[in-house]
TORKOL-4160 file (C-alpha; in steps of 0.2 Angstrom, whole numbers, padded with zeros to 4 digits, m for minus):
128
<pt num="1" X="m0007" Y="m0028" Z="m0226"/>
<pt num="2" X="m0004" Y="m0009" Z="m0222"/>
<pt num="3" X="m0012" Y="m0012" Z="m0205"/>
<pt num="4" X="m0001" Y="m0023" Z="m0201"/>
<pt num="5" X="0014" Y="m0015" Z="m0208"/>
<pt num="6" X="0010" Y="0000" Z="m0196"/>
<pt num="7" X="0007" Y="m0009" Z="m0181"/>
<pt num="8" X="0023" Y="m0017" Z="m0184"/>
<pt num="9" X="0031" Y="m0001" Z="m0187"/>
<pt num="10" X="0024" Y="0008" Z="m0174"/>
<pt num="11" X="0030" Y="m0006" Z="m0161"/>
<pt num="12" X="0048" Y="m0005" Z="m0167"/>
<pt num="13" X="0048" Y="0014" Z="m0165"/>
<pt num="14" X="0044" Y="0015" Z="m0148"/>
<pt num="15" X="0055" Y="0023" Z="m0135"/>
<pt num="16" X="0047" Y="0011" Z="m0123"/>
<pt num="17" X="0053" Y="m0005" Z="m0134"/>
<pt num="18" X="0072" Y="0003" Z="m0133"/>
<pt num="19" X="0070" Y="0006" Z="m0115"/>
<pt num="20" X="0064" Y="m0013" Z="m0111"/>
<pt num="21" X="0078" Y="m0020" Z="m0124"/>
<pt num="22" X="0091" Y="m0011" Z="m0114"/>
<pt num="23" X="0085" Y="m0016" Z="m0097"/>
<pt num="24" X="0085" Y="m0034" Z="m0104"/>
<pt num="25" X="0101" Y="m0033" Z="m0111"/>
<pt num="26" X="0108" Y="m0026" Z="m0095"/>
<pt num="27" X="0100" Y="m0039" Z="m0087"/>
<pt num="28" X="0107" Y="m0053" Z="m0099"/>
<pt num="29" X="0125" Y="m0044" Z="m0098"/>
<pt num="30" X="0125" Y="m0045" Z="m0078"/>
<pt num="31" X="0120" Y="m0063" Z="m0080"/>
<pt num="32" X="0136" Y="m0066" Z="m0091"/>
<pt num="33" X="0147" Y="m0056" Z="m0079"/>
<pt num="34" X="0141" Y="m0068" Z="m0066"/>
<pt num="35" X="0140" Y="m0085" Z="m0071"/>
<pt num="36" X="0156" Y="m0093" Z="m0078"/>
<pt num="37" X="0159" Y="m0093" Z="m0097"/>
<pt num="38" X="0166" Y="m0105" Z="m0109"/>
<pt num="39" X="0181" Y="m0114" Z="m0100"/>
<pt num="40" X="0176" Y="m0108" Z="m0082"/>
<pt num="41" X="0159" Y="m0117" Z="m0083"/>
<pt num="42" X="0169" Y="m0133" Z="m0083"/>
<pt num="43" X="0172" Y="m0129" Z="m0067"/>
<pt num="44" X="0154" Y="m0126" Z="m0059"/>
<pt num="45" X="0149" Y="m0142" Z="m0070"/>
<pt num="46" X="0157" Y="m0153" Z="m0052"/>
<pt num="47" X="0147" Y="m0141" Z="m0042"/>
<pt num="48" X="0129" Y="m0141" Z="m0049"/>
<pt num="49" X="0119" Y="m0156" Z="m0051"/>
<pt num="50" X="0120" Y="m0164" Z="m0070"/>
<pt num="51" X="0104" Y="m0161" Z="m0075"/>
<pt num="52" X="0103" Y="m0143" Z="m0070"/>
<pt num="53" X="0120" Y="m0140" Z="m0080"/>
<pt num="54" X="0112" Y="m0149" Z="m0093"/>
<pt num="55" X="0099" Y="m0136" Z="m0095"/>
<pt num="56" X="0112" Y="m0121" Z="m0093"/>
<pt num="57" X="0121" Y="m0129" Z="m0108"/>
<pt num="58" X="0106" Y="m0130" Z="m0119"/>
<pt num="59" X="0100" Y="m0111" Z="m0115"/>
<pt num="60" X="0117" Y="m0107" Z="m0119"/>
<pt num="61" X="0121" Y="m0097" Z="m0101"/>
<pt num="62" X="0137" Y="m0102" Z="m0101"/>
<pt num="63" X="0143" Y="m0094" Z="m0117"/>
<pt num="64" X="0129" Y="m0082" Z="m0116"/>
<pt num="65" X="0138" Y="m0066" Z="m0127"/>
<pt num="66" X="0138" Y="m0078" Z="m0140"/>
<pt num="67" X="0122" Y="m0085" Z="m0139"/>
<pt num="68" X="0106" Y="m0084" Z="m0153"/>
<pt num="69" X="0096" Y="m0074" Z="m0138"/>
<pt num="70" X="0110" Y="m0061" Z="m0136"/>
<pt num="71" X="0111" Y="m0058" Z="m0154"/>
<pt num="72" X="0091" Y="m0058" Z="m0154"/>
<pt num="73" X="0093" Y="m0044" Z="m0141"/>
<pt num="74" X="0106" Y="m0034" Z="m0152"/>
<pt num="75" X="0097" Y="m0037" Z="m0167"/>
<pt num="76" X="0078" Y="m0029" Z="m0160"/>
<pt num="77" X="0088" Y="m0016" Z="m0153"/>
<pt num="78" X="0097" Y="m0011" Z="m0168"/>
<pt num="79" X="0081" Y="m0011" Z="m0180"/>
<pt num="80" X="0072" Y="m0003" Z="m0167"/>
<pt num="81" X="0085" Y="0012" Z="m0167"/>
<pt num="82" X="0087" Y="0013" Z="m0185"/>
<pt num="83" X="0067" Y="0014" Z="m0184"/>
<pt num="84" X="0066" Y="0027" Z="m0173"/>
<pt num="85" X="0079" Y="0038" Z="m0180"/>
<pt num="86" X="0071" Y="0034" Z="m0197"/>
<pt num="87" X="0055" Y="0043" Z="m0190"/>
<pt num="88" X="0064" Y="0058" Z="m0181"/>
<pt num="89" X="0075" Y="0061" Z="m0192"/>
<pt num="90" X="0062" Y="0073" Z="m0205"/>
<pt num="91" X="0060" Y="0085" Z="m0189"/>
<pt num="92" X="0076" Y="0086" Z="m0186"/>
<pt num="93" X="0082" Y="0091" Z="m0203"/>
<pt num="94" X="0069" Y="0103" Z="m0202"/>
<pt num="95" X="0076" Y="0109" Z="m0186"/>
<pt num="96" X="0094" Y="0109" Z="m0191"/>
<pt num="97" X="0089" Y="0120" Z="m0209"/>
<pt num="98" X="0079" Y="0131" Z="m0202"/>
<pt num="99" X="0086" Y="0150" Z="m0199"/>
<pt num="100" X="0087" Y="0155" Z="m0180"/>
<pt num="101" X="0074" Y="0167" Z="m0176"/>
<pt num="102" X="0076" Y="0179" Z="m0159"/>
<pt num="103" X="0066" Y="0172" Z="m0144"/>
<pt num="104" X="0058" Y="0188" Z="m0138"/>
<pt num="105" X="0057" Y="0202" Z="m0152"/>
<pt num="106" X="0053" Y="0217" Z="m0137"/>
<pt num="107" X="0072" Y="0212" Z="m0126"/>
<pt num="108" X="0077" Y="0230" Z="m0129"/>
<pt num="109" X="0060" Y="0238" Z="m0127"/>
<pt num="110" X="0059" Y="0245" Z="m0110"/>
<pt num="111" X="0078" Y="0247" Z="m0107"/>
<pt num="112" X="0082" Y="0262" Z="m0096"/>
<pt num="113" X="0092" Y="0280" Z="m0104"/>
<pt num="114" X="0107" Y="0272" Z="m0092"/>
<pt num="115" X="0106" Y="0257" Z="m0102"/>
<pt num="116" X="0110" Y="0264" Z="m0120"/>
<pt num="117" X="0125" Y="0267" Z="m0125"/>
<pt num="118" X="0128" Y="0277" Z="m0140"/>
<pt num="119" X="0142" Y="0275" Z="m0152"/>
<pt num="120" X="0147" Y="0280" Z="m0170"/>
<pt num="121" X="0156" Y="0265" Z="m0174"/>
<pt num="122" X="0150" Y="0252" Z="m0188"/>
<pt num="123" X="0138" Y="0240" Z="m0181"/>
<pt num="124" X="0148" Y="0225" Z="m0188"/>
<pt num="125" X="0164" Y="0231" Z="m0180"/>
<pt num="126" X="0154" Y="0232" Z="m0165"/>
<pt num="127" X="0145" Y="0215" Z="m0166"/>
<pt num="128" X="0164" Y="0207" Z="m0168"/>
């Protein structure tokens, strides 16, 4: 059961799963910008043959941002972004929490005499 469970798991937080969901969905979405919706199908119903609008109808085509395979799209891709942010999310707590350390400790190690500048002022009032 836990096998399975992780398979699973491990399908939906895949970056490669959002990638193809989105090309689908961009690819469904061009097909309802293009093909006639709701009241305007009526009119591509005189200039297609009957049983070919027939079977447009049944795969719901022309009212396709309403139709189960849209929402089947929206729906994988939805659990598969809570998935995957589910899985990031412990690094990037850590990440957010943790204190910023300097890159390079050595950045003022070989500076030239020319390069120092001397002051008695507080450091604070300096840094501002």
């Amino acid at each position: 059961m836990t096998r399975n469970k992780s398979r699973v798991w491990s399908f939906f937080s895949s970056v490669g799963l959002t990638i193809a969901l989105l090309a689908i969905i961009v690819l469904v979405s061009i097909i309802g910008t293009v093909v006639p919706q709701r009241e305007s199908a009526a009119e591509l119903a005189m200039r297609i043959p009957p049983g070919l609008f027939s079977f447009l109808q049944t795969m719901q085509i022309f009212d396709l941002y309403h139709s189960i395979l849209f929402f089947l799209l929206l729906g994988l891709l939805s659990i598969n972004l809570i998935i995957c942010s589910i899985n990031r999310f412990p690094q990037a707590w850590r990440h957010f929490r943790a204190k910023p350390s300097p890159e390079n400790f050595d950045v003022f190690k070989d500076l030239s005499e020319d390069a120092i500048i001397n002051t008695k002022q507080d450091q604070k009032v300096i840094a501002e």
